[in-house]
C-alpha positions as CSV (number, residue, x, y, z in Angstrom):
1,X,107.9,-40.9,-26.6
2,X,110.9,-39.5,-24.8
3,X,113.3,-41.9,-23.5
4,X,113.4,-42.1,-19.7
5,X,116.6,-41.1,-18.1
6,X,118.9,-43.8,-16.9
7,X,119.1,-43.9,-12.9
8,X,121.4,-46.4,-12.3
9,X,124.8,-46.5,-11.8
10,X,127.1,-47.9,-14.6
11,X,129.5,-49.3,-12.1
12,X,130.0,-49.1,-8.8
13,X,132.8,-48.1,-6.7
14,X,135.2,-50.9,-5.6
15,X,138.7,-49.3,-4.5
16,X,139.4,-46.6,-2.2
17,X,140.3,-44.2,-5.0
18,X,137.3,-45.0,-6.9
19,X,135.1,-44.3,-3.7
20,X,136.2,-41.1,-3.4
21,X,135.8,-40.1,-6.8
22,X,131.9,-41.6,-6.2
23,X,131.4,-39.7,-2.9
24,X,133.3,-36.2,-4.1
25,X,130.7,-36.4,-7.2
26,X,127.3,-37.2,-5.4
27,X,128.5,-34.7,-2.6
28,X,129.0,-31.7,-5.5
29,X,125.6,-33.4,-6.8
30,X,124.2,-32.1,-3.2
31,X,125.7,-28.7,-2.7
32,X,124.4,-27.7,-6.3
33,X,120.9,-29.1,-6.0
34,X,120.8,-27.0,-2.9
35,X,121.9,-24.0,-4.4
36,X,121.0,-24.2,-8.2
37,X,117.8,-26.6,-8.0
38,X,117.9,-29.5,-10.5
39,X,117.4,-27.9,-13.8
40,X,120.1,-25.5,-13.0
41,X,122.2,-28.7,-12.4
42,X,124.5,-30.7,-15.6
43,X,126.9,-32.9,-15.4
44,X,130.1,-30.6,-16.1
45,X,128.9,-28.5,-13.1
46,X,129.3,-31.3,-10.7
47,X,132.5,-32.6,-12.4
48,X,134.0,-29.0,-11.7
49,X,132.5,-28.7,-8.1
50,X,134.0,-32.4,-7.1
51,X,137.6,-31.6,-9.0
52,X,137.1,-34.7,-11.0
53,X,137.2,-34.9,-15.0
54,X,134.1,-35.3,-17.0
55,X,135.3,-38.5,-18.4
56,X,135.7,-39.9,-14.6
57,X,132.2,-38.8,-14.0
58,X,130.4,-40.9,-17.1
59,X,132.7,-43.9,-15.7
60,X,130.4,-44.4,-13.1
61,X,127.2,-42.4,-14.2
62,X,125.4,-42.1,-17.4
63,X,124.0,-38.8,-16.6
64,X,122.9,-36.2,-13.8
65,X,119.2,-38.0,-13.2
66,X,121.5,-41.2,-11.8
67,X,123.5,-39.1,-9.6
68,X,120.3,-37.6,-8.4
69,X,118.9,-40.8,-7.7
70,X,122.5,-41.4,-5.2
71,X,121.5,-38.5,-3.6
72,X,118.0,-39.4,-3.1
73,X,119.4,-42.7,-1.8
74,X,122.1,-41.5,0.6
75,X,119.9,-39.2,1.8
76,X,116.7,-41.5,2.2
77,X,119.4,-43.8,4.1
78,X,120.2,-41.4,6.9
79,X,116.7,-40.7,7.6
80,X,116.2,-44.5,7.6
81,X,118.7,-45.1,10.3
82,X,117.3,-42.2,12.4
83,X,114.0,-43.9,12.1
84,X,114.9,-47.3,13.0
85,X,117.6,-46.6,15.7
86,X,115.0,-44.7,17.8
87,X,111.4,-47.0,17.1
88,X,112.2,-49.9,18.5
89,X,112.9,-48.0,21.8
90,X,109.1,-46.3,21.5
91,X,107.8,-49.7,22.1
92,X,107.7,-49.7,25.9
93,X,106.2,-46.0,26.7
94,X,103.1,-45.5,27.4
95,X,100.2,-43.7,25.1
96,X,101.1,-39.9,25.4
97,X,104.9,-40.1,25.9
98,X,104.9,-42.9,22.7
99,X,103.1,-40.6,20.3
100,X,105.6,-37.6,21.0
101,X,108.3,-39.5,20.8
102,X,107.0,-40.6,17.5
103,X,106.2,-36.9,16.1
104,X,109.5,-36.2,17.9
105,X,111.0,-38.7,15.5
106,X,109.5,-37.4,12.9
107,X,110.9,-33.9,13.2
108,X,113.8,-35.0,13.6
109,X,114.4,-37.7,10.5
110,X,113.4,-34.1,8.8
111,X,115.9,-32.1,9.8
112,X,118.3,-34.2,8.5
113,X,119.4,-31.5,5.6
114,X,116.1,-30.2,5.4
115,X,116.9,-28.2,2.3
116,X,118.4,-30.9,0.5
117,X,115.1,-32.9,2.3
118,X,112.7,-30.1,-0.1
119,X,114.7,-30.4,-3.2
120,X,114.5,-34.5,-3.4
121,X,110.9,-34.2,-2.5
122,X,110.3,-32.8,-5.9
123,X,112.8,-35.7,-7.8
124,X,112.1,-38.7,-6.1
125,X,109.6,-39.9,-8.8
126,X,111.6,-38.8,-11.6
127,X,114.5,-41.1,-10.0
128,X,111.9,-43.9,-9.6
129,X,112.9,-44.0,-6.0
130,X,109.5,-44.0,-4.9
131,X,108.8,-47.2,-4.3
132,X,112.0,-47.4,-1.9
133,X,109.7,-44.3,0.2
134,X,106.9,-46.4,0.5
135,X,108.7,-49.6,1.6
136,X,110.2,-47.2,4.2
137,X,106.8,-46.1,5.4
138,X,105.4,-49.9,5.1
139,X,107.9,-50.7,8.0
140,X,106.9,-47.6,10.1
141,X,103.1,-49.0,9.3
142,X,104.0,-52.6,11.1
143,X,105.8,-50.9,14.3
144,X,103.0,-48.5,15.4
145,X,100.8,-51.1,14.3
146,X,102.6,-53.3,16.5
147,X,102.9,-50.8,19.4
148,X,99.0,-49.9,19.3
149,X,98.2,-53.9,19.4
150,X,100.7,-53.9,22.7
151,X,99.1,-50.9,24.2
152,X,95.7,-51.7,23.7
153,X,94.1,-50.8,26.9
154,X,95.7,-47.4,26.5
155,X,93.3,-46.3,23.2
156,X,89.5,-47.0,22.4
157,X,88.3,-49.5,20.2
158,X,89.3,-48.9,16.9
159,X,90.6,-51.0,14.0
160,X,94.2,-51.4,15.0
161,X,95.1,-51.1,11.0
162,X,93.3,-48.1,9.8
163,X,94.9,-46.3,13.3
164,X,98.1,-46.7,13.0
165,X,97.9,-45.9,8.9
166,X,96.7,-42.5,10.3
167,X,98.8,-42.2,13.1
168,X,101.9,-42.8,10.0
169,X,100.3,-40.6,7.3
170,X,99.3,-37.7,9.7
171,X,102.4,-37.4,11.4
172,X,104.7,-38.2,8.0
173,X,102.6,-35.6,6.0
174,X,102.1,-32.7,8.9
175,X,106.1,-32.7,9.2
176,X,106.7,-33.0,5.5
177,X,104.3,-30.0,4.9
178,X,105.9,-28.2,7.6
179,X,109.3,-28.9,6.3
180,X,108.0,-27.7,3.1
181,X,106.3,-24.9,3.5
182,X,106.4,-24.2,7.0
183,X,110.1,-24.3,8.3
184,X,109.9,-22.3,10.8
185,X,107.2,-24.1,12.9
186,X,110.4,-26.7,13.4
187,X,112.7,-24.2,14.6
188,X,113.5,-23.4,18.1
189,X,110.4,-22.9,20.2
190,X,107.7,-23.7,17.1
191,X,109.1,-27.0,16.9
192,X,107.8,-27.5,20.8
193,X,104.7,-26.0,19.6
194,X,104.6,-28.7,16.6
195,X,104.8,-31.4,19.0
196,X,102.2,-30.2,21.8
197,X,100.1,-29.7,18.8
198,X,100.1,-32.7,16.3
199,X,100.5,-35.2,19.8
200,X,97.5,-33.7,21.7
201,X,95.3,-34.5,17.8
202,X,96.7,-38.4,17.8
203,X,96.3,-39.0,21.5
204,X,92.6,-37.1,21.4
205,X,92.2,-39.8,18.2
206,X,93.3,-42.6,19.9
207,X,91.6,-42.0,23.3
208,X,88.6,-40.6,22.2
C-alpha cells in the first residue's frame, strides 16, 4: 500500500524572519499551481520561485502535498471570512432580496482567485482538507436555516431542514460548477444573469 503524503507542517513559523520564509514558500506554492497544475509542481520549483534554499523549505515542510494543503487552507480562509462577514447581515432582508444576497455571496466567496479556486478543487481530498469544507458549509446550513425559521411567513410550508440544505447545496454547487466550467457566466453582465437566474429558482422553491 503506498504511503500517504504527509500534510502537516513540521513546524510552524514563530519569528518574523521565519514567517516570511513560510508566506514567500506557500505564495510560490500558488503562482505555480496556477500555472503548472499540481503534478507539474516539486519542491525545488517552489524553493527557486520563493528565493529560499531547499534545505529552508523541508524546515518547515516535509513535501509539496503539505504545502498544498497551506494553500488549500489560506485560501479556504479568505473565502471563510467573505462568508461570515456578509451572512449575519442577510438575516434581516426579506425573502427575494435575502436569497440574492445569498447567491450574491456566493459569487463572490468564488471569485476570490478563481483560478487558484479550480486547481484546489481537484486537491482538497488529497490534502485531507475535506472535512474543514464541510464544517464550513455545516455553518452556512445553521444560518439559512436560521433565517428561513425567522422568515417563515415569507415561504410555504416546507421542512425548514431539508430547505435550507437545498437552498446551501444548490447555490454552493451551481456557482462552483460555474466557476468550473462556466467562468464566463460570472463575468461582467452573465454574472447579473447568474443571479436573476438561480434567485428566481430558490424563491419559486420557497414560495411555491
Amino acid at each position: 500500500m503506498a504511503r500517504r503524503p504527509l500534510t502537516t507542517p513540521r513546524k510552524l513559523a514563530s519569528q518574523e524572519r521565519s514567517r516570511m520564509t513560510v508566506d514567500a514558500l506557500v505564495e510560490a506554492t500558488a503562482r505555480l499551481l496556477v500555472k503548472e497544475g499540481f503534478d507539474g509542481v516539486s519542491t525545488n520549483k517552489i524553493a527557486d520561485a520563493a528565493g529560499v534554499s531547499i534545505g529552508s523549505l523541508y524546515q518547515y515542510y516535509p513535501g509539496k502535498e503539505a504545502l498544498v494543503a497551506a494553500v488549500v487552507d489560506r485560501h479556504q480562509d479568505k473565502v471563510s471570512r467573505t462568508v461570515r462577514q456578509a451572512l449575519p447581515d442577510i438575516m434581516s432582508l426579506p425573502l427575494e432580496a435575502a436569497v440574492r444576497a445569498i447567491v450574491s455571496l456566493a459569487v463572490e466567496a468564488h471569485r476570490v482567485d478563481p483560478k487558484l479556486h479550480r486547481i484546489l478543487t481537484e486537491q482538497i481530498p488529497r490534502t485531507g482538507r475535506l472535512k474543514n469544507v464541510e464544517a464550513q458549509s455545516r455553518g452556512n446550513f445553521a444560518l439559512i436555516r436560521a433565517y428561513l425559521e425567522a422568515h417563515r411567513d415569507e415561504i410555504r410550508a416546507v421542512d425548514l431542514e431539508f430547505a435550507a440544505f437545498l437552498v446551501v447545496t444548490t447555490v454552493e454547487a451551481l456557482t462552483h460548477a460555474a466557476v468550473l466550467h462556466r467562468p464566463e457566466t460570472l463575468a461582467g453582465a452573465g454574472a447579473g444573469h447568474f443571479l436573476d437566474e438561480v434567485s428566481r429558482l430558490l424563491v419559486g422553491y420557497l414560495r411555491g
